[in-house]
N, C-alpha and C positions, 0 to 999 in steps of 0.2 A: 257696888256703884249705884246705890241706891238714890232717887231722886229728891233728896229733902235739901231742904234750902237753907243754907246759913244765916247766920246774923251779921250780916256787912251791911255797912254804911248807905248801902241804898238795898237794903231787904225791905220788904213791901211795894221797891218799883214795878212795875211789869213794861214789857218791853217785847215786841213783836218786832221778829224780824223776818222781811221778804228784801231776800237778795241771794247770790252766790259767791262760792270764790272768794273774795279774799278784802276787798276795804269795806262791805256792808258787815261782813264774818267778825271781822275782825275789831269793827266798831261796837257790837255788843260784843265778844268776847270778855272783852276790858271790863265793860257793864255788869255783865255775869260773874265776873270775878271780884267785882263787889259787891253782891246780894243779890243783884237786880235775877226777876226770875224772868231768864230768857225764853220767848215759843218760837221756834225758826220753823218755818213751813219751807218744805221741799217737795218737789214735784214725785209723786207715786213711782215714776219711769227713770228711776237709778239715786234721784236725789238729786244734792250737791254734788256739780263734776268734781270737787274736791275732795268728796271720798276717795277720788281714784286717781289722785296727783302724786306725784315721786314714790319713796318705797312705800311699800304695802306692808300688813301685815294681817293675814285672815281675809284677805281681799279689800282691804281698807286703807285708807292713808294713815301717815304715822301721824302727816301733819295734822288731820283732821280733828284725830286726838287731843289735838294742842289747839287748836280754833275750836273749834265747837263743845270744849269743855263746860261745862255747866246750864248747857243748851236743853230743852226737850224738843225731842221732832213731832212734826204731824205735817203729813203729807197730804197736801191737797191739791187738787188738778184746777187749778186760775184759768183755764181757758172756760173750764165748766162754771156756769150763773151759780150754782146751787154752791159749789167750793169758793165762789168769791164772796157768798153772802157770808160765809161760816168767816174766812178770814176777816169779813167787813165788821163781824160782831166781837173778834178777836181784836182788832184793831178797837174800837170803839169803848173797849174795857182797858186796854192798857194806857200808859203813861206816857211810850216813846215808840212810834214805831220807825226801824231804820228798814232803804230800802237803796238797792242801788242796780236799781233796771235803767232803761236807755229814758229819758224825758219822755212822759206820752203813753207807757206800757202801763201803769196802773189808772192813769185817767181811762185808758181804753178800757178797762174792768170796774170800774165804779167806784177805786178805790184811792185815788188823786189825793191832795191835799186838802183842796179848795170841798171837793164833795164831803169827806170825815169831816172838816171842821165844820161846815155846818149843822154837822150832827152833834158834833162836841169840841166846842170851841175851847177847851183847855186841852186838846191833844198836843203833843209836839211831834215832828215828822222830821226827821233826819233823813234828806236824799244826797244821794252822793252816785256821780255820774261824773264820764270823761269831761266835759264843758260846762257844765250849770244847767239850770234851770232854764235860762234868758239866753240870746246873743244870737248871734247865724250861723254857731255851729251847736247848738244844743242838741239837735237831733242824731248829729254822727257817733257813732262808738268811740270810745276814748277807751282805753285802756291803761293800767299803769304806765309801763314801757314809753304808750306815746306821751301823759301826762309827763314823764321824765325827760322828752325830750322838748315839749313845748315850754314846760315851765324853768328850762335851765340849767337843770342839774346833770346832763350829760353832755350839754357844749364845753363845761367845766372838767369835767373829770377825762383822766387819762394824760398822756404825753405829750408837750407842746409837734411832736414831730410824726404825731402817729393819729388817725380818726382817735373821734369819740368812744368810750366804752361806756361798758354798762355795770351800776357793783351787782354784786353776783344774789342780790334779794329783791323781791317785788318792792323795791321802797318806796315809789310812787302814791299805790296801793296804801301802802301802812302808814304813811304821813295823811294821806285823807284821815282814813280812819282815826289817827288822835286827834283832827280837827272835827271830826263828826264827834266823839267820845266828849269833846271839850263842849262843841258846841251844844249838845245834849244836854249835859252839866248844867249850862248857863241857860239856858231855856228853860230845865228845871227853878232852878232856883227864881228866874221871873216869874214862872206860873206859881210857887208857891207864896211871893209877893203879892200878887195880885189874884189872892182869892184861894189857893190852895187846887188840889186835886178835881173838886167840884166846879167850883165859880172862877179859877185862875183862868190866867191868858195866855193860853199854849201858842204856839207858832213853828214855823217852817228855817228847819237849819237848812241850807243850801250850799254842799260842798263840792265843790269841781276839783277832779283830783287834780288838774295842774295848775291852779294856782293854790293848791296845799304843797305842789312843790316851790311857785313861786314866792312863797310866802319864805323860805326856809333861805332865798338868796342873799342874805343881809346887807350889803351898803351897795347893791349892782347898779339899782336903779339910779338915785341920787349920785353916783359916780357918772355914770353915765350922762346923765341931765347936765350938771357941771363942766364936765371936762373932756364929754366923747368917750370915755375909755370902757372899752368894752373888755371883762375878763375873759381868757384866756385859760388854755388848759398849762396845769403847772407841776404835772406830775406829782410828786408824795411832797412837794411845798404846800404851805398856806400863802399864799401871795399877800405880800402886803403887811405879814407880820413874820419878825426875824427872832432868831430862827425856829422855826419848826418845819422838820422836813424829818426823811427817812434816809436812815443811814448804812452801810454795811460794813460788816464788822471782818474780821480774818476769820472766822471761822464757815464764813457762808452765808450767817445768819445775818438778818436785819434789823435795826433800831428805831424806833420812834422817838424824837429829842423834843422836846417842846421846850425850849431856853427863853422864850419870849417877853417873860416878865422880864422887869430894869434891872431888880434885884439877883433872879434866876440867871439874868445871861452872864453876870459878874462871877459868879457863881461857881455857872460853866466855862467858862473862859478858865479859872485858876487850875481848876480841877484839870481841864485838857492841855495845861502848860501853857497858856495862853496871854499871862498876864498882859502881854502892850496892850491887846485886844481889850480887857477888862477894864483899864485903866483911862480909855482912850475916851475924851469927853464927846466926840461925835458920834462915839454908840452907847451915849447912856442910855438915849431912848429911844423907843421903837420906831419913829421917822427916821432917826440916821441910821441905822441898823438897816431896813429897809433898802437904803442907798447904795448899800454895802453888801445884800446880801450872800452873790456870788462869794465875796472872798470870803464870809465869817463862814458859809456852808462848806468852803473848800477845807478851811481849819476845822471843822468836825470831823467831817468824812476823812480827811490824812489819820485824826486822830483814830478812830474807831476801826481804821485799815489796817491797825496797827496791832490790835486786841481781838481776844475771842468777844461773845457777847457777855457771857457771866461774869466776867472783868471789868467791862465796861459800864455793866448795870450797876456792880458793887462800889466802882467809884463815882457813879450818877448817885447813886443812892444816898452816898454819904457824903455828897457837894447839896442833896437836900432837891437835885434836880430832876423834875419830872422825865421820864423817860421807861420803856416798854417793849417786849416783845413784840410783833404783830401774831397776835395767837389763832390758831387751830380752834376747831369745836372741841379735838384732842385736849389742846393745851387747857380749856378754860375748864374741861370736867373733872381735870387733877389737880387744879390751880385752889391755894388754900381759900385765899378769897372769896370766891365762888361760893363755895363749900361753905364759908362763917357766916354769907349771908342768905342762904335758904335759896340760891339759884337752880340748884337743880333736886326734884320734887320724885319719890319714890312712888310709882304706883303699880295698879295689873290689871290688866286686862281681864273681858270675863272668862279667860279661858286658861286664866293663871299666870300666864306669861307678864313675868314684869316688865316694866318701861319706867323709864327717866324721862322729867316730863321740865321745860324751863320753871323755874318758878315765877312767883305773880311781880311784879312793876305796876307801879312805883310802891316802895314801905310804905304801911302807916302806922303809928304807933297804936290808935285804940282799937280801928276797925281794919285791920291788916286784910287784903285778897285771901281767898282760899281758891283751891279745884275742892269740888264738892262729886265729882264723878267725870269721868274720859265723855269723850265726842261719843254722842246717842247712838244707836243704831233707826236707821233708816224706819221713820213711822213709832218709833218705840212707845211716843207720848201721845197719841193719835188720841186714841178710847180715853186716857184721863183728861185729855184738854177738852176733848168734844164730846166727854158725859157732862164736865163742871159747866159747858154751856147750855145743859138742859137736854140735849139730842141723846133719846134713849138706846139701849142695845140693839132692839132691831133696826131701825134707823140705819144707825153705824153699819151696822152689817150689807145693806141695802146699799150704801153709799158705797163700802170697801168693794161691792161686786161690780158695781157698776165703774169702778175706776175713777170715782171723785174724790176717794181720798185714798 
């Protein structure tokens, strides 16, 4: 697990990250696993809480393994001037720094936006925080959870007859994150319009995690504004578009149908013995379908009530109609597909113990992601990152006793 840097598509970026947990993590994650050479400072007093979230292994998270891949760590205590200057000179050589403290926590350290760019106005600074930057609630904690719930995506989900739920991943979180990763992206490539790494025009991405969920609502708003109609929860339906819902089959098991397309629902309709249905010119297309939904969902579900699911996949399959398991982390680690396209990634720990790690997202054809080594251990990159800044062995030493880094 050696730390040498690959040749991906942004090698030579450098990229500092101050933050915890899981959408500042996980917004250089992505970075890192395209060349960028990640420095994440963690505090000396345990690190990232995220070493120590769900199962462990060697006193470590598994996840951590899988976020903080391709990371080096260096520990340094931000409450201390002397550790904020070392990060201040960290920041001031890299390309992106991502950060996702509360509005006000690095201003309070000298480490703000507005104070770096005066020093180097080709930085870009990727913050990400419950609210933004601006508004009257910038200052409160936000967390995923609540970003999910402000921004939409849990008044939606779950059962018309039952509260709201929650899906069972930080998604809040992770949706920031690929709008931090995107916005990053596009910062880059203005600062290197306008001048390049030196003379470019770096700038402040500004991601609120709930409206990275609001953004993910597609036509709520404009429905809304229109016609008053506010969505509702609609169980395993897509509302609005016919049919795709969840099905169950005689065996116990459940189906996911997507028949939606004009062509697709004709389709399935034959295939389920359904011709009137297929034939019928007020469901060619997806408004009249719509209108109808109830009865065409009740002639799936009869049909599929009827059938185990391997029966029912085989004649989906071969009406050419999209249709699915709802899988297992089980199911996806035996599943051939998976498997042909490099999803899941062989490694080992330094203590020999292998682990299966996801693999990288999205493909690309010239400059494909790699994991170049597992989540650091606590401090591991300290002495190489804060020799390459000039601060000699004693020095370091001085600093490790005193508890700044």
């Amino acid at each position: 697990m050696g730390a040498t840097l690959g040749k991906g598509a942004l090698s030579g970026v450098k990229v500092l990250e101050l933050g915890t947990l899981i959408a500042g993590p996980f917004c250089t994650r992505m970075l890192g696993e395209f060349g960028a050479e990640v420095i994440k400072i963690e505090s000396p007093d345990g690190g990232d809480p995220l070493r120590q979230w769900r199962k462990m292994h060697e006193g470590t998270s598994l996840w951590w393994s899988v976020q903080s891949r391709n990371k080096k760590s260096v520990t340094l205590n931000l409450k201390d001037p002397r550790a904020q200057a070392i990060a201040r000179e960290l920041a001031l050589a890299a390309d992106i720094v991502v950060e996702n403290y509360r509005p006000g926590v690095l201003e309070k350290w000298g480490l703000g936006y507005e104070a770096l760019r005066a020093l180097r106005p080709a930085l870009i600074m990727v913050r990400l925080s419950g609210y933004g930057q601006t508004g009257p609630m910038r200052d409160r904690p936000g967390f995923g959870a609540i970003a999910e719930s402000m921004g939409g995506i849990r008044y939606v989900s779950g059962h018309p007859d039952r509260p709201p739920v929650r899906i069972g991943i930080s998604i809040g979180d992770s949706l920031a994150a690929l709008h931090g990763a995107l916005g990053a992206l596009v910062a880059l490539r203005h600062r290197d319009q306008t001048g390049g790494r030196a003379e470019g025009q770096g700038q402040m991405v500004d991601v609120a995690l709930y409206e990275a969920v609001f953004n993910m609502m597609e036509s709520m708003v404009p429905e809304y504004d229109l016609y008053g109609i506010v969505r509702e929860r609609t169980g395993g339906a897509l509302p609005g578009i016919v049919p795709s819902n969840t099905y169950a089959c005689a065996d116990g098991q459940s189906l996911v149908i997507a028949g939606n397309g004009d062509a697709i629902f004709k389709r399935l309709m034959a295939a389920i013995g359904r011709d009137d249905l297929a034939e019928d010119a007020s469901l060619a297309r997806n408004d009249g379908r719509a209108r109808r939904a109830g009865e065409i969902d009740a002639a799936i579900g009869s049909w599929t009530a009827g059938l185990g699911a391997d029966a029912a996949l085989a004649m989906l399959e071969a009406a050419d109609v999209p249709a699915s398991r709802i899988y297992s982390v089980a199911d996806m680690r035996h599943d051939p597909q998976f498997a042909a396209r490099g999803m899941f990634e062989e490694h080992h720990f330094a203590d020999g113990q292998p682990v299966t790690l996801p693999g990288v997202v999205p493909k690309l054809s010239e400059t494909p992601g790699e994991t170049r080594w597992l989540g650091p251990g606590l401090g591991e990159h300290t002495d190489e990152v804060l020799a390459a800044l000039g601060i000699d062995a004693a020095t370091r030493a001085a600093l490790k006793a005193e508890g700044v880094v």
